[in-house]
C-alpha positions, 0 to 999 in steps of 0.5 A, spaced: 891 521 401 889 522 394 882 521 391 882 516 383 877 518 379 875 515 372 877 519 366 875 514 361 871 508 360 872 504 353 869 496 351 869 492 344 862 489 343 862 482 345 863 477 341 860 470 341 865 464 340 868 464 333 864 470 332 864 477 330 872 478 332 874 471 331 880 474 326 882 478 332 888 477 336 888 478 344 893 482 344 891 486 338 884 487 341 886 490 347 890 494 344 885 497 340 881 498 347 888 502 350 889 506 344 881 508 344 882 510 350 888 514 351 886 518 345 879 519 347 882 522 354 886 526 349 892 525 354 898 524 352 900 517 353 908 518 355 904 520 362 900 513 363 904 511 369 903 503 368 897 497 364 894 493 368 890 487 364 886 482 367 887 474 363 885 468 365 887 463 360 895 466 360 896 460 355 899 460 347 897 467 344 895 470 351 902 468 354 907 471 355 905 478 359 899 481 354 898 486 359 906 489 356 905 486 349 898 489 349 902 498 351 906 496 346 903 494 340 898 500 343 903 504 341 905 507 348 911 509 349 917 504 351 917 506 358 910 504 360 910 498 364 904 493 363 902 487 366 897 481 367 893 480 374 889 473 374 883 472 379 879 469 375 873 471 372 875 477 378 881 478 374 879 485 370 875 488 376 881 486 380 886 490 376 881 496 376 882 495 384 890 495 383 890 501 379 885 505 383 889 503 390 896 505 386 893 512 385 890 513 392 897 509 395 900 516 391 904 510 386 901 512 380 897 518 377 895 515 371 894 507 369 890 503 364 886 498 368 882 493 363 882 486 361 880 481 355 878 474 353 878 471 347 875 464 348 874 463 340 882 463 339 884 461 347 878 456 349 876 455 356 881 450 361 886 452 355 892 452 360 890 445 364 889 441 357 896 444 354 899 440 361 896 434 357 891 434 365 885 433 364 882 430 368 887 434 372 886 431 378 892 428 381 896 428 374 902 433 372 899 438 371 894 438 376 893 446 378 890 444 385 896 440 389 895 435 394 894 439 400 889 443 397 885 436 395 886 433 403 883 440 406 878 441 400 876 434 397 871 434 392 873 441 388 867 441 382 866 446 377 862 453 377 856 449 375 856 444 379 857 450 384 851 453 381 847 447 382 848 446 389 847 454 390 840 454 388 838 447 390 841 450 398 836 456 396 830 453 394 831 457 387 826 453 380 828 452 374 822 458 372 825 463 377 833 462 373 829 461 366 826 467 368 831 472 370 835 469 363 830 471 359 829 478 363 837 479 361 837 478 355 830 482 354 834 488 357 840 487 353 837 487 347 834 493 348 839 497 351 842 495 344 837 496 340 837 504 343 844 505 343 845 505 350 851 501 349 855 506 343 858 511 347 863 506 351 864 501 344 870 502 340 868 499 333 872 494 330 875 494 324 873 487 320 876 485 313 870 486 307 865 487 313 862 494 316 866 495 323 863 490 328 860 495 333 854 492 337 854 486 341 853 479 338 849 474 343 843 479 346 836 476 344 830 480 344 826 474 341 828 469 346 822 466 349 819 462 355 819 456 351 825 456 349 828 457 354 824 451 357 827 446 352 835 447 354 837 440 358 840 440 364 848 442 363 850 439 369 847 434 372 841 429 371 834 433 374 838 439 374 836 447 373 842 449 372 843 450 363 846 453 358 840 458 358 841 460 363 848 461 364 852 466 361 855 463 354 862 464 353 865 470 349 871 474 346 872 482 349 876 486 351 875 493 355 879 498 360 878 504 364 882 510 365 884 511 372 887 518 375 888 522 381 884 527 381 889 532 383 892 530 376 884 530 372 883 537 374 890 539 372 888 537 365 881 539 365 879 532 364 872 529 365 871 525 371 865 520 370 866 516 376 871 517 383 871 511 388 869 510 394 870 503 396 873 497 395 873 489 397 876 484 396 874 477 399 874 468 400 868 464 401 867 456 400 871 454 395 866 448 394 860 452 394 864 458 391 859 463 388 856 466 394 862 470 396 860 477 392 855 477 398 860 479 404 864 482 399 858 487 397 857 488 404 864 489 406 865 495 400 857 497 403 860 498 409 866 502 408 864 506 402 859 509 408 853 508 404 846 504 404 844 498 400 837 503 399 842 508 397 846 504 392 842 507 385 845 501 379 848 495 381 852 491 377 852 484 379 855 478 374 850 473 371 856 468 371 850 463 373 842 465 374 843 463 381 848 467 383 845 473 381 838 471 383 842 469 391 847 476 390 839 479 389 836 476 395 841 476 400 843 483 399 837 486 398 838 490 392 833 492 389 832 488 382 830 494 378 837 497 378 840 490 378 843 489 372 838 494 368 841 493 361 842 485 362 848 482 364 853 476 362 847 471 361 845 476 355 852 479 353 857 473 354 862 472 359 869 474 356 872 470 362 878 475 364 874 482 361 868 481 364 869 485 370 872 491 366 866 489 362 861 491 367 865 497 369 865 501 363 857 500 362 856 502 369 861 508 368 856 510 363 850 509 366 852 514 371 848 520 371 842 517 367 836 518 371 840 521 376 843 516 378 849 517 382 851 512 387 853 504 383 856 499 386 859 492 382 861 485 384 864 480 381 864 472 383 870 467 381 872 461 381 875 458 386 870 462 391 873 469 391 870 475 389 871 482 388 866 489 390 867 496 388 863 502 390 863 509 385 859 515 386 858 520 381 862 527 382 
């Protein structure tokens, strides 16, 4: 059976809404991405067998299958297919995971995996308010049904997700303030050191230096200030828009190659995979499912929590990440170590591949050699990887 291992690993810096790369067209920033990647891997592009690319908000400018017109306007050539996958906030892990199974299956040798999100120009819920839905429920464009309302009702959005999770755990709003301002100090300083420029691809910007390092991390953010959002969900609450991840534009992707192929080009291999997990959870609750799937990777991967040197959890809400952190064990100073969504932003269909390529990076500093990466989604799913460093 085959080995995948990665060959690349490349990302813009995060915008925010109606930021840095406001002007940019979805598809033609992650075509920016896959160009950057295919030419920094110094491969040629005739042998990339397919592109994966993870969407949520496949609506107006990300319709139409951007995972194609992304390899096209890419510059690869007519035969390389393309798609788009859509697991949600999963949706960029899950095409990695797709790539990677594609290799050690023996279906592919060579695939782009990413995804991006471009919340500026195709806002959050695009799709359900292009059906004229909201509220969706029992309307015509209602994406639930009427069986999935009998079985599950009372479906809620993630923040009222994030509430009950934290309410059912006994998390403070001084515990979720204080992890979001831990991110954004990591963030921040990872910036401002330069850890982050490796894997950026600088974008170009009309009368404007290119934009190259990400726009939403704040160093200077307080406790106070923090302290002052109000609640976002619900009266009372401790869940606001401080300490939830705000939403951003990017895209990122990964080179993905069967290890007999990487040593035949002599390319270098930054990451080879261990494990994969994907799994449900309560669809009503569901941000807590990264725990059986980090558990489940855990497991087939062979490897120990204590042994797992940087972990990448999403921040799609302070308490989830602070749940993940608990209920796994994992130790909280190689969670995260350079921030995470809260900080950077969440680029819906991106921020798997996001996560990937900063922890792709980080391998090998410090010596850090095992990583793992889990990613919550909507609708009570979620996605874990493990990776070793070669």
């Amino acid at each position: 059976m085959a080995s995948a291992v990665i060959v690349g690993a490349v990302r813009t810096p995060l915008g925010g809404r109606h930021g840095a790369l406001a002007a940019w067209h979805p598809v033609d920033l992650t075509a920016l991405v896959i160009g950057e990647l295919v030419q920094r891997a110094c491969v040629d592009p005739a042998l990339v067998d397919d592109v994966i690319v993870g969407c949520v908000s496949q609506v107006g400018e990300q319709a139409f299958n951007l995972g194609r017109n992304a390899a096209l306007a890419a510059g690869l050539p007519d035969h390389v297919a393309g798609v788009t996958v859509d697991r949600q906030c999963g949706s960029s892990q899950q095409a990695v995971h797709f790539a990677a199974q594609g290799v050690i299956a023996g279906a592919y040798d060579l695939v782009v995996a990413g995804g991006v999100e471009h919340m500026s120009r195709v806002p959050m819920g695009e799709s359900v308010v292009a059906a004229g839905s909201l509220p969706f429920r029992h309307s015509a464009g209602d994406p639930f049904g009427t069986a999935l309302h009998a079985r599950y009702p009372g479906l809620v959005p993630q923040g009222i997700a994030a509430e009950a999770v934290a309410l059912r755990r006994g998390l403070t709003r001084d515990e979720l303030d204080a992890f979001a301002l831990a991110s954004h100090r990591r963030a921040a300083a990872a910036v401002g050191a330069g850890r982050f420029d490796a894997a950026i691809v600088p974008v170009p910007r009309i009368d404007q230096p290119p934009f190259a390092r990400d726009e939403l991390p704040r160093g200077s953010v307080t406790v106070d200030e923090l302290a002052a959002f109000p609640p976002a969900y619900k009266p009372g609450g401790v869940v606001t828009a401080g300490n939830a991840a705000p939403v951003a534009d990017g895209a990122a992707a990964v080179l993905v190659a069967s290890e007999e192929l990487a040593a035949r080009l002599e390319l270098p291999v930054y990451a080879r995979f261990r494990s994969f997990a994907v799994v449900g959870g309560d669809p009503l609750e569901m941000l807590t499912a990264p725990v059986p799937a980090t558990q489940r990777a855990l497991e087939r991967a062979k490897v120990r929590v204590d042994d797992v040197d940087r972990f990448e959890v999403h921040e799609s809400f302070a308490s989830a990440a602070l749940t993940w952190i608990r209920e796994v064990g994992a130790d909280p100073e190689r969670v995260n170590v350079h921030g995470g969504a809260i900080a950077l932003g969440h680029p819906l269909g991106a921020s798997g591949a996001r996560m990937l390529v900063d922890l792709v990076h980080e391998l090998g500093r410090d010596d850090a050699r095992i990583a793992l990466q889990a990613m919550s989604a909507s609708g009570g799913t979620a996605t874990a990887l493990v990776l070793e460093r070669p």
